[in-house]
C-alpha positions in Angstrom: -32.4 -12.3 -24.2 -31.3 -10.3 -21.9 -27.5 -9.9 -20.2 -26.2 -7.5 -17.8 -22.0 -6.5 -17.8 -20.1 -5.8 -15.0 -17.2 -3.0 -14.7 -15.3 -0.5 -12.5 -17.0 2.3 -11.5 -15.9 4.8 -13.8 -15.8 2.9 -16.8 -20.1 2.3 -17.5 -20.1 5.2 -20.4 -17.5 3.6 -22.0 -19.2 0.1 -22.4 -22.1 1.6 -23.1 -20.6 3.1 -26.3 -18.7 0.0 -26.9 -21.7 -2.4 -26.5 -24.0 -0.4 -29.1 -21.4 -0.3 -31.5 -21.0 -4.1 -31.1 -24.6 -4.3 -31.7 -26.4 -4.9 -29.2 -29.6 -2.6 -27.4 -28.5 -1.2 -24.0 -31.1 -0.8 -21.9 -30.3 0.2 -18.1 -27.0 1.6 -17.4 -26.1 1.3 -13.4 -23.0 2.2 -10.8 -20.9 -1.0 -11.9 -23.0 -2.4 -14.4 -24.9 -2.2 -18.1 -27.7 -3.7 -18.9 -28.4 -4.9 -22.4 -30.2 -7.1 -24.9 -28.6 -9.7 -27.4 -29.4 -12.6 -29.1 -26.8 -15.8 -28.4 -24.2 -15.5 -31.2 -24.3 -11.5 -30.6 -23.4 -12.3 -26.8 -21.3 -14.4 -27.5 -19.3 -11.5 -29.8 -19.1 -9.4 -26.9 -17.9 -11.5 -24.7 -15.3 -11.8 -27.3 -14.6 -8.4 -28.1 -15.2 -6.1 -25.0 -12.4 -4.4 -23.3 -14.3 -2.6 -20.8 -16.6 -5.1 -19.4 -15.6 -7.9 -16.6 -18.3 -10.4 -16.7 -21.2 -11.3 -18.7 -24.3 -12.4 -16.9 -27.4 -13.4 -19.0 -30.9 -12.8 -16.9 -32.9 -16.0 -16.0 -36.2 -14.0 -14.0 -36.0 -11.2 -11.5 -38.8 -10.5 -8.8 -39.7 -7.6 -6.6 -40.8 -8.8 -3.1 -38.3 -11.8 -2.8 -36.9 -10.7 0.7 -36.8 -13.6 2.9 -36.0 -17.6 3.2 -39.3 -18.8 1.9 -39.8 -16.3 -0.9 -36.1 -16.8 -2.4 -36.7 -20.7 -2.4 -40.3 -20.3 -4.1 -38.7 -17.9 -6.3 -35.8 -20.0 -7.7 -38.0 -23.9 -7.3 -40.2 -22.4 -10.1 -37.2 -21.5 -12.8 -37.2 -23.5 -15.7 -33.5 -25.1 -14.6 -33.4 -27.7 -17.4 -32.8 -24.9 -19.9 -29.4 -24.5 -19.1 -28.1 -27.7 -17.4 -29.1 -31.3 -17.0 -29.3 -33.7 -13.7 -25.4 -35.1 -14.6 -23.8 -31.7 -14.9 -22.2 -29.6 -11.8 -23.2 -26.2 -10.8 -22.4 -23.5 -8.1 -24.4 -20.7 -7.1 -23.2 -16.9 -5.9 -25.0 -14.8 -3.7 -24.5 -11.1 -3.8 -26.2 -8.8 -1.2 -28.0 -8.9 2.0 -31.1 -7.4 4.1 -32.8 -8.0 7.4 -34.1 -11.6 7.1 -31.5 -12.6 4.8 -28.3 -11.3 6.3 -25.6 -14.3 5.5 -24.9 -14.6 1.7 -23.6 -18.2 1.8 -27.1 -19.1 3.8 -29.0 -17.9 0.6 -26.7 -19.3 -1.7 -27.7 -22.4 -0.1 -31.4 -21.6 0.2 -31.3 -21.6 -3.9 -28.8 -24.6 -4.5 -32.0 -26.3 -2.6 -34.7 -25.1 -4.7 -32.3 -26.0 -8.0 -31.7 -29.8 -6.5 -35.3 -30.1 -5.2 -36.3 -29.1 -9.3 -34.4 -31.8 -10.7 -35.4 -34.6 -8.1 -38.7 -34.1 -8.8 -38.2 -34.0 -13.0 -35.5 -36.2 -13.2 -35.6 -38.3 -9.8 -31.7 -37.2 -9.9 -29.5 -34.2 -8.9 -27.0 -32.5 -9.8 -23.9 -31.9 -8.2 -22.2 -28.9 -6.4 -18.6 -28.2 -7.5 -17.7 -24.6 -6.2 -14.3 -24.4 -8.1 -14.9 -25.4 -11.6 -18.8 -26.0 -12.1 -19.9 -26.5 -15.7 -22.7 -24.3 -15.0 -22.7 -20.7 -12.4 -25.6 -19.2 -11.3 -25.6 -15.8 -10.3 -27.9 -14.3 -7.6 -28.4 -10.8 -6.8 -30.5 -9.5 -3.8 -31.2 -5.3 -3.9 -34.0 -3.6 -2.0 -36.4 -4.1 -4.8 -36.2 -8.0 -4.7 -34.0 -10.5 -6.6 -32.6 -11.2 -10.1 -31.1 -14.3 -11.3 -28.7 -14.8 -13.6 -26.3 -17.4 -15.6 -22.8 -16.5 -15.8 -22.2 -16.4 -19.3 -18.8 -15.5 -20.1 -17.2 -16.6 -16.8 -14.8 -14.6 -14.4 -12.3 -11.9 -15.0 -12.5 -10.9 -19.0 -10.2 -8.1 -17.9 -7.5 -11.0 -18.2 -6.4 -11.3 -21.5 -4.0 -13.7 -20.8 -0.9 -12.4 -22.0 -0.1 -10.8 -18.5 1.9 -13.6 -16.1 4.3 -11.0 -14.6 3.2 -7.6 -13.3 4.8 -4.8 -11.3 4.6 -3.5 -7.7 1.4 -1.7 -8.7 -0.5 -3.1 -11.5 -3.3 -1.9 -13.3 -6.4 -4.0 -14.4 -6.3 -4.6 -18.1 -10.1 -3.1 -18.7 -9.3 0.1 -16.9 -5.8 0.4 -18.8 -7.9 0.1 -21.9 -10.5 3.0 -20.5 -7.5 5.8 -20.1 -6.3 5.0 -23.9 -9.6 5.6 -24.9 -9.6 8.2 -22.7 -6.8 9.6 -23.6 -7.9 10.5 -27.1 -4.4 8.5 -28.6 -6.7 6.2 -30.7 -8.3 9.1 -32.8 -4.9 9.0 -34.8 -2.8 5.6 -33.7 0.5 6.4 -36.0 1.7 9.2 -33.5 4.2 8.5 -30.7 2.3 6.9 -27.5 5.2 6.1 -24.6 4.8 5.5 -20.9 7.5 6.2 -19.1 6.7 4.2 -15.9 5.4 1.1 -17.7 5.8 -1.4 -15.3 4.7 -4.6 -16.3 3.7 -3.5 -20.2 -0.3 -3.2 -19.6 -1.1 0.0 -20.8 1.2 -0.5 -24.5 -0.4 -3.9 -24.8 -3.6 -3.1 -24.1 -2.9 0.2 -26.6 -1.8 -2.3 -29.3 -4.3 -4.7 -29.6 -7.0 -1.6 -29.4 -5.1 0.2 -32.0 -5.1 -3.2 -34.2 -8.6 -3.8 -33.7 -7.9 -7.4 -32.4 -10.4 -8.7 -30.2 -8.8 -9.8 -26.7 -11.3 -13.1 -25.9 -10.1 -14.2 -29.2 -7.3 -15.9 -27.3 -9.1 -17.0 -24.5 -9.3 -20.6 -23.1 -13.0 -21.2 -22.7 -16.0 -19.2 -22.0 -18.7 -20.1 -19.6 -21.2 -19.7 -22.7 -19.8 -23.0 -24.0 -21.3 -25.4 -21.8 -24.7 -24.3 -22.4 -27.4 -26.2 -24.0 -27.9 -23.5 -26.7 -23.9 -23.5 -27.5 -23.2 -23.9 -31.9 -19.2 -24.9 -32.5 -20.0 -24.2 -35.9 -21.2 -21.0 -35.4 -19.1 -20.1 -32.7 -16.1 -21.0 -34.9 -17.5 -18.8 -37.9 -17.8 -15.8 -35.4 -14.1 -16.4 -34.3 -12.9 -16.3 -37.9 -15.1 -13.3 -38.8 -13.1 -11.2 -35.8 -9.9 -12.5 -36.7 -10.4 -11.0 -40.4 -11.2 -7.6 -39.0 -7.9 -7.5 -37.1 -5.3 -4.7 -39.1 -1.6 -3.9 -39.2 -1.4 -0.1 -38.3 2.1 1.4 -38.0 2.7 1.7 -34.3 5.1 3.5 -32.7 4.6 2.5 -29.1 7.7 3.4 -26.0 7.8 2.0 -22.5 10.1 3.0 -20.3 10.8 1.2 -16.5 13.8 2.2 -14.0 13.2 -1.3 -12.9 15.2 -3.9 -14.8 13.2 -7.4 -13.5 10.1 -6.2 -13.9 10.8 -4.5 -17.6 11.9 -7.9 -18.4 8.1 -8.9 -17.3 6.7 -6.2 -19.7 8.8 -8.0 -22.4 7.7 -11.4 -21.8 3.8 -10.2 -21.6 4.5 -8.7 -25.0 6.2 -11.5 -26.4 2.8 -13.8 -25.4 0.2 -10.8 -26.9 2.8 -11.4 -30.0 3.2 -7.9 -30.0 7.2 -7.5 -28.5 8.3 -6.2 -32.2 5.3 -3.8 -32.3 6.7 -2.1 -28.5 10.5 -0.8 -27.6 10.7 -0.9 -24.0 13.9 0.7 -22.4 15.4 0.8 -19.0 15.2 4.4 -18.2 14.9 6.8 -15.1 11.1 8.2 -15.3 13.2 11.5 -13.2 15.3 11.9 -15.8 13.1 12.5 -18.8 14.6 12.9 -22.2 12.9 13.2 -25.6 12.0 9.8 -27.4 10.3 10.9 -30.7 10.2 14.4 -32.5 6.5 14.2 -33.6 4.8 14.7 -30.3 2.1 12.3 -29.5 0.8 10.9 -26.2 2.5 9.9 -22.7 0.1 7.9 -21.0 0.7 6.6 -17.3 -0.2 4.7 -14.5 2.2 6.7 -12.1 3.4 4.4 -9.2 2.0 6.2 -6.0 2.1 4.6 -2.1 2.2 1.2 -2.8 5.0 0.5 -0.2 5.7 1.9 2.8 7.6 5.4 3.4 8.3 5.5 -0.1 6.7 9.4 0.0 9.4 11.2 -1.0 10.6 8.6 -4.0 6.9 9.8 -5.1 7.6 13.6 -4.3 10.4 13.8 -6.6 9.5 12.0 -9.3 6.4 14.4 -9.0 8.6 17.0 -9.7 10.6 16.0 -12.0 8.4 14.3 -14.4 7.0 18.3 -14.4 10.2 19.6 -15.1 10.5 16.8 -18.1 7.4 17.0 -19.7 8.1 20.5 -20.2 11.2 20.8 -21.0 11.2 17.6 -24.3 7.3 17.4 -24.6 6.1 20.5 -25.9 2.5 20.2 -28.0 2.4 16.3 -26.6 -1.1 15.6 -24.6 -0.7 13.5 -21.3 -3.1 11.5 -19.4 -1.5 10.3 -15.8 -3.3 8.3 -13.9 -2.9 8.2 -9.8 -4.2 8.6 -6.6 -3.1 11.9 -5.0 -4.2 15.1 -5.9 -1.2 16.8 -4.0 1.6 14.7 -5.9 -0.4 15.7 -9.4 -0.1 19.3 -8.3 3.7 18.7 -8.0 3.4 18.9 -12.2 2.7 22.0 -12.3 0.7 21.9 -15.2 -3.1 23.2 -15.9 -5.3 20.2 -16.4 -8.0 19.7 -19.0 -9.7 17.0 -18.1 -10.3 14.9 -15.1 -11.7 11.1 -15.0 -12.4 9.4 -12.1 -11.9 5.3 -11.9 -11.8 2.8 -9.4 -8.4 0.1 -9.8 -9.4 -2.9 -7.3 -10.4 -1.2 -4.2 -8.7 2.1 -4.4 -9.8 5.0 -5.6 -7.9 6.8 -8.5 -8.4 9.5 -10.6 -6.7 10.2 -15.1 -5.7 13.5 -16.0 -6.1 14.6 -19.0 -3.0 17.5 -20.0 -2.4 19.5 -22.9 1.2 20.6 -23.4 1.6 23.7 -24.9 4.2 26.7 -25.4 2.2 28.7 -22.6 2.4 25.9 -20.2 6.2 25.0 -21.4 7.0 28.5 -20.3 5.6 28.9 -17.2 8.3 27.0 -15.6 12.3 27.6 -17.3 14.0 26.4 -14.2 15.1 23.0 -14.5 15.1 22.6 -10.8 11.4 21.9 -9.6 9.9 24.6 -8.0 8.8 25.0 -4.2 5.5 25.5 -3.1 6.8 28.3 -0.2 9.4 31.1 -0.3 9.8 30.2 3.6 11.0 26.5 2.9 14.5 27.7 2.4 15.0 28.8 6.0 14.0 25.1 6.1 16.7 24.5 4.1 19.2 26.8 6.0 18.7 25.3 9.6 19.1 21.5 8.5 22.1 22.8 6.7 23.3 24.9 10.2 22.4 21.7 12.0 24.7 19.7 10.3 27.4 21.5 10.4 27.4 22.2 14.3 27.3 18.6 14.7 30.1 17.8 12.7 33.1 17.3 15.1 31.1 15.6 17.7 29.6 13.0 15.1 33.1 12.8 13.9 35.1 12.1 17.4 32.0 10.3 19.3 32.4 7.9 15.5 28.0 8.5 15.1 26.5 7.5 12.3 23.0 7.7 13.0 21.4 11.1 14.9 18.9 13.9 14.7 19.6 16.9 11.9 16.4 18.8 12.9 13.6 18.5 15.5 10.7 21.1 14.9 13.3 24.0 15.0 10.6 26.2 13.0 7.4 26.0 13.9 5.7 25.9 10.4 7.8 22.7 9.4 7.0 20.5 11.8 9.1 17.5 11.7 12.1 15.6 12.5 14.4 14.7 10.2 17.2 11.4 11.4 20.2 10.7 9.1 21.4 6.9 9.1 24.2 7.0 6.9 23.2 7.4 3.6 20.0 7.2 4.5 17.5 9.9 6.4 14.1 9.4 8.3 11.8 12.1 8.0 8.5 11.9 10.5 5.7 14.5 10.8 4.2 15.6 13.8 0.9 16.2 13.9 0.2 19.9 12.4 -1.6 22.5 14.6 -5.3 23.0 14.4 -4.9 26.3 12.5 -2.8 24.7 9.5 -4.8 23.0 7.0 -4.1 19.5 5.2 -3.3 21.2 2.2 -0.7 23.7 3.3 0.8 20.8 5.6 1.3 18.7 2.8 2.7 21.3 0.8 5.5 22.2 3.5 6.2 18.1 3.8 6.6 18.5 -0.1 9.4 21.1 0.5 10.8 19.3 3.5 11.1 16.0 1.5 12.6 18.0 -1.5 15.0 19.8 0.6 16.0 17.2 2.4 17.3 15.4 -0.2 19.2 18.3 -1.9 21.0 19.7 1.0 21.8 17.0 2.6 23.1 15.0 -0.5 20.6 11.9 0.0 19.0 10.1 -3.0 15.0 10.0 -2.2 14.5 6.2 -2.7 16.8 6.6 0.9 14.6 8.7 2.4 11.5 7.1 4.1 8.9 9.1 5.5 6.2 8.8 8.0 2.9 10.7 7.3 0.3 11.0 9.7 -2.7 10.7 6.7 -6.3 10.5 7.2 -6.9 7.7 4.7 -9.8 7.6 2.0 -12.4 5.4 1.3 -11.1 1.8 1.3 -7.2 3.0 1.1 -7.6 2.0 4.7 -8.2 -1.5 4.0 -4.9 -1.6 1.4 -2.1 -3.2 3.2 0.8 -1.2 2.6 3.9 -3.5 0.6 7.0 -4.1 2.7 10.4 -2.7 1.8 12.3 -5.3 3.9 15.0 -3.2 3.2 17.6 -3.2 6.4 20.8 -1.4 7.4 23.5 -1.5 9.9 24.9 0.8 12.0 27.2 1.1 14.9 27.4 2.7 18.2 30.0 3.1 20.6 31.5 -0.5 19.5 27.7 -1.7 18.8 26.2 -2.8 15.6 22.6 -2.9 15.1 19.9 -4.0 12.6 17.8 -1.2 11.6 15.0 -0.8 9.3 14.1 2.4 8.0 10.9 2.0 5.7 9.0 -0.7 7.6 7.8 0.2 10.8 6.6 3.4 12.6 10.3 3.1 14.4 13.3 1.9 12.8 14.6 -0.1 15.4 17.2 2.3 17.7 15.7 4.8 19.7 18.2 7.6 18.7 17.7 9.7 21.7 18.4 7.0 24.5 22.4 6.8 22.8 23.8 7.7 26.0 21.8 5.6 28.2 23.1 2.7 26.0 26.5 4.4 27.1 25.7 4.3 31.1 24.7 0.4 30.6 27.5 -0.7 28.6 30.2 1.2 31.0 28.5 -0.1 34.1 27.1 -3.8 33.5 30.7 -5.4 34.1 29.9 -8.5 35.8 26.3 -7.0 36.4 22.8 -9.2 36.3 21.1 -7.1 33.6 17.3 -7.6 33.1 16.0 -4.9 30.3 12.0 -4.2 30.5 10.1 -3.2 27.3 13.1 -4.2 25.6 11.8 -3.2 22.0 14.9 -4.5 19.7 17.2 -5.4 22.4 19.6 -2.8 21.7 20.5 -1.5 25.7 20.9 -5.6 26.2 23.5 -5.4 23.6 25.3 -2.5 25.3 24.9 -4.7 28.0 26.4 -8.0 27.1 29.9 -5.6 24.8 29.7 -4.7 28.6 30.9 -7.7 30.0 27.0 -8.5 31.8 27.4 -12.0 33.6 23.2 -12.8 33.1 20.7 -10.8 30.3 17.4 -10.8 30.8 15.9 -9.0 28.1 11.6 -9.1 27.5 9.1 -7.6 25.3 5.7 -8.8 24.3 6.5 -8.7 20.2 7.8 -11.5 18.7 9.0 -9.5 16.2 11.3 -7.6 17.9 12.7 -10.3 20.1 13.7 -11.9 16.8 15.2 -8.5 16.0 16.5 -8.5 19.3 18.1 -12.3 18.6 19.8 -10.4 15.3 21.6 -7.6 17.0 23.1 -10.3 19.4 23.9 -12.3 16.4 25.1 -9.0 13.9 27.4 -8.6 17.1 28.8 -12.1 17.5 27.4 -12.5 21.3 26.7 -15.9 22.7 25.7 -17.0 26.1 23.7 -19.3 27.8 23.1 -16.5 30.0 21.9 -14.0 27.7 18.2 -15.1 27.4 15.0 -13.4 25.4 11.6 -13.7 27.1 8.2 -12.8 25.6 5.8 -11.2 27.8 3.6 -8.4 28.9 6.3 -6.6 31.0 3.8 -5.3 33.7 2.1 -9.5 33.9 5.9 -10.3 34.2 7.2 -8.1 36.7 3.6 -8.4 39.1 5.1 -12.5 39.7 9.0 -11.5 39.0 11.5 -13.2 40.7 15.0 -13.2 41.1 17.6 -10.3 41.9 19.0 -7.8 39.1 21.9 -5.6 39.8 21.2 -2.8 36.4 17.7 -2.6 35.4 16.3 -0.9 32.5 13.1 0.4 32.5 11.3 2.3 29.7 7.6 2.0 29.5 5.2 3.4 27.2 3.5 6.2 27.9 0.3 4.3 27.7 -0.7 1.0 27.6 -4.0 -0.8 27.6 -2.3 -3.9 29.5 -4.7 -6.3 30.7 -2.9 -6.6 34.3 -4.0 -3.0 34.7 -7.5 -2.6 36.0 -7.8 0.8 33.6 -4.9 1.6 30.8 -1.6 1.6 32.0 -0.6 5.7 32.5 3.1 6.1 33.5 2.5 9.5 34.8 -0.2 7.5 37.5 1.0 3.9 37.5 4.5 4.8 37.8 5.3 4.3 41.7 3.2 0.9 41.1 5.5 -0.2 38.7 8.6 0.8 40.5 6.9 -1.4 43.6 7.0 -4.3 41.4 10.6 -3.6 40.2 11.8 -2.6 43.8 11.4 -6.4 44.9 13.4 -8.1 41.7 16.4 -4.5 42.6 19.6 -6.2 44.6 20.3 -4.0 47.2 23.0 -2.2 46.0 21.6 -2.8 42.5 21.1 0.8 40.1 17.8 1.2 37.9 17.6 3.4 34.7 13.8 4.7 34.5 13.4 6.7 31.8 10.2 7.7 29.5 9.1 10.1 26.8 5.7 11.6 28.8 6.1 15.3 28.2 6.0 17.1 31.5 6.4 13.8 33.3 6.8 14.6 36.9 8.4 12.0 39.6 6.3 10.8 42.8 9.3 11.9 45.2 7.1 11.1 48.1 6.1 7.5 46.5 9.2 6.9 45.7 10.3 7.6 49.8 7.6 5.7 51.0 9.3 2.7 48.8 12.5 3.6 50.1 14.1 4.9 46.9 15.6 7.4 46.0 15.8 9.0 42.4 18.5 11.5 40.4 17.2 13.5 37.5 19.4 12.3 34.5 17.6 13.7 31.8 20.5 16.3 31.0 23.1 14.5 31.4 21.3 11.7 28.7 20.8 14.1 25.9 23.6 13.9 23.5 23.9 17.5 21.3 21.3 16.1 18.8 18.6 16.3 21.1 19.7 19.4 22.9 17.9 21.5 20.6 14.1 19.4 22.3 14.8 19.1 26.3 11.3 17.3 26.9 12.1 14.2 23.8 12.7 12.3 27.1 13.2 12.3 31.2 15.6 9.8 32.3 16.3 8.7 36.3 18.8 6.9 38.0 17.0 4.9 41.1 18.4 2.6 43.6 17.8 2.1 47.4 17.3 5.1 49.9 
């Protein structure tokens, strides 16, 4: 008989070795996939016993030319059906793989759940049913450019669950790929030295090390296999099998350490060890992966599925423990190997450490990559510093001007009471970023890097502006978020990046506001328009204030601590009109008055009506807005916009027009032939933080010639 296993790509070598020691003739080897040969029983033992394989498919007939509607149903009418289930059992079919005339995969799955009813109305004058959730028997269809195979599913889904695993971390890594890097790793060529993973997470890797180390199969435990409700299925036999694997399981002396900073989800890794029965076998400890100290003195292996982007902005939680795991290892793991799995080569380089080896692996979708290290007295030395080294000599004039920065700034953040405000904005040209303190807390976004730089040497700098960041200005990395401007890889694009949903407040000129640092591409307060918040809250006494573009609400606010009779505040996002509703609320504000509208802005104001005495007005710089007959461009659209605003102005009512265009120049002539008139406020709207970049914005005030 013949069977095919699935796995990751990465892993086929490694269940090719394991299946011929199991027993069994491999035949094909494939991206994904091993072909072999078995009899029942001896498939049946490896669906037992495999730790790299998936699924287990045995082969029913495959055909070259099968390529369209007719051929598929001919193909599947003429299989022998009754082999493998009877007229009063259920079944489900799955389609894999498409081509020109057979382009919808449910289509064909329904082409051959035809052909398999039609067989048994004609034998049995009686058909079986479909039950796509829990069929007794699966059939398996796959479609390639040769033609199509067939196939049973004979273990049934996801063997890479073991079972034991009902709690898992942030980041979790499959059970079958965990068992790869041990064997990897080269730990299980003598299982009585130390093996200890200092990010563990939800316990996988030591589990997974146990069982292998203890030679216990992992389907052992496992309710039901798909091979059970099969004509040719023995109890007897099956049962013998069971008790012949359970004999072959041993007792090695393990000494196996996991290590987690996080507290809930070490409590996880216990409670999966506690179901594997192996919680007295594994010491897991609450413990600081940045912080490494020594936890054996025979060295032995550290192996690691190091956390990496999982959640948003969490870069420079990843930089430093980068560097610090490098500084660790060498400082209390001398003559230990290492093999540290992740995603980014730039955070691996972080070590610095020479690798040996390097494996490459899919997890899920995303792409990752184990490296194999050897600690040694020559690698130990090359580094003696226990701070983590920098990548550039230059990055401590970095360091210099966000430390210069802050302390000019110091009496003005102190008498104007600021709490949130821009420490450094591009001031050198090769570290191009901005760095934002909010409290305890600091923002650091990259611009996009010249032509000239390359990826590498740009993520380099951001390494050293994350590090330094951090260390001169006193701020522990989880607070830092940072913004990255990436070209993504392969399917990382189709990852959804975790939420932090972590939110601070802080307050401004008598205002409090929600922000949220990790979440979003903004954090909620446009930093530089502090003093046009200012302007609006000193001159909105008894004003009708309507704020366009509104974003989080926070000039309405100003507006409302202002004393504003009406607020009319609207923006198109949902989101941050609730945001908007929770700055209102953080500030106690209540009036029936005071109302939110969702809305394009530029749809709104084309059919506004009304009068507004203060008007707040900041557009995007583009927009593809569907009122516009091209994409909104505020540098060409603005005098139509200010047409539409004009009418919904009182006449002795003030506008604030302000926008971040670089180089944005006003229509003076327009603006005349509206009858308005317009003062450049830009200066007089940069507060000391922004000094430093003239052109972050251009801010007007506008009212009737």
């Amino acid at each position: 008989m013949q069977f095919i296993a699935l796995t990751s790509i990465g892993i086929e070598n490694l269940l090719v070795d394991e299946l011929t020691e199991l027993g069994a003739t491999v035949s094909k080897q494939t991206v994904g996939s091993v072909r072999f040969e078995a009899d029942s029983l001896l498939a049946q033992k490896v669906c037992l016993s495999t730790r790299f394989a998936t699924r287990v498919l045995m082969l029913i007939e495959e055909k070259e030319g099968v390529n369209d509607k007719d051929s598929l149903y001919k193909f599947a009418r003429l299989q022998p059906w009754q082999e493998w289930f009877g007229p009063t059992q259920t079944f489900a079919v799955d389609f894999n793989g498409t081509n020109d005339s057979l382009k919808n995969t449910q289509f064909s799955g329904l082409v051959i759940k035809d052909a398999i009813v039609d067989y048994f109305n004609d034998l049995f004058e009686q058909r079986p049913n479909v039950d796509k959730q829990d069929a007794n028997v699966r059939v398996v269809a796959r479609l390639n450019r040769h033609g199509v195979s067939l196939y049973i599913d004979y273990s049934g889904p996801r063997l890479s669950e073991r079972g034991y695993r009902q709690g898992q971390g942030k980041a979790p890594i499959k059970e079958h790929l965990a068992a790869a890097i041990i064997k990897r790793s080269g730990w299980l060529e003598n299982v009585n030295q130390p093996l200890f993973d200092p990010c563990c997470g939800a316990g996988t890797i030591l589990i997974e090390a146990a069982g292998m180390a203890r030679n216990e199969a992992p389907g052992l435990f496992r309710e039901g296999f798909a091979f059970e409700r099969l004509p040719s299925f023995r109890v007897a036999k099956f049962k013998e099998l069971k008790e012949q694997l359970l004999a072959n399981i041993t007792d090695p002396k393990l000494w196996l350490i996991g290590h987690d900073y996080d507290a809930q989800v070490l409590d996880k890794a216990i409670a999966n060890a506690q179901r594997a029965e192996l919680d007295t076998v594994i010491k897991f400890k609450q413990s600081d992966a940045t912080k490494l100290t020594s936890v054996a003195k025979l060295p032995g292996v550290v192996i690691s599925n190091l956390p990496y982007g999982e959640r948003i902005g969490s870069m420079a939680e990843l930089v430093n423990l980068h560097r610090s795991l490098g500084v660790g290892f060498k400082k209390h793991f001398n003559h230990w190997k290492l093999a540290l799995l992740g995603m980014d080569e730039s955070l691996f380089k972080l070590l610095k450490l020479v690798k040996q080896k390097r494996y490459k692996f899919k997890n899920g979708p995303l792409d990752v990559e184990l490296n194999l290290y050897q600690l040694d007295d020559k690698q130990v030395s090359l580094t003696s510093d226990d701070k983590p080294a920098l990548n550039f000599e230059g990055s401590m004039a970095f360091a210099n001007r966000l430390k210069k920065n802050k302390q000019g700034l110091k009496n003005w953040l102190k008498q104007n009471q600021v709490h949130a405000y821009r420490v450094y904005d591009a001031d050198i040209p090769e570290y191009n970023v901005a760095v934002d303190i909010y409290g305890d807390s600091a923002v650091i976004f990259e611009y996009a890097a010249p032509k000239e730089i390359d990826e590498k040497t740009s993520e380099k700098r951001l390494q050293d502006v994350i590090s330094l960041t951090a260390q001169q200005l006193d701020i522990a990395p989880e607070n830092i978020a940072v913004k990255v401007r990436k070209k993504q890889k392969g399917e990382e694009q189709y990852t959804p990046m975790a939420k932090q949903n972590r939110t601070m407040v802080v307050e401004e000129f008598g205002a409090k506001f929600k922000v949220n640092l990790f979440d979003y591409l903004d954090t909620g307060l446009f930093l530089d328009h502090r003093l046009a918040r200012r302007y609006i809250q000193e001159n909105a006494k008894d004003k009708r204030f309507l704020n366009l573009f509104a974003y989080t609400g926070t000039a309405s606010v100003h507006a409302a601590i202002g004393g504003a009779k009406a607020i009319t505040t609207v923006d198109l996002s949902k989101t941050y009109l609730k945001w908007g509703q929770d700055n209102f609320a953080l500030n106690d504000i209540s009036n029936t008055r005071y109302r939110f509208e969702q809305a394009d802005c530029l749809k709104w104001l084309e059919y506004a009506q009304g009068q507004y005495d203060l008007i707040f007005l900041d557009p995007p710089t583009f927009s593809n807005s569907k009122r516009m007959k091209d994409a909104f461009d505020v540098q060409n659209d603005h005098i139509k916009l200010l047409t539409w605003v004009k009418k919904i102005l009182s006449p002795s009512g003030t506008l604030i027009f302000s926008n971040n265009k670089r180089g944005f120049v006003m229509d003076e002539v327009g603006l005349m032939g509206l009858g308005l008139k317009a003062e450049n406020i830009s200066e007089k709207t940069l507060s000391p933080d922004f000094k430093r970049n003239k052109k972050i914005h251009n801010s007007w005030l506008i009212k009737h010639g």
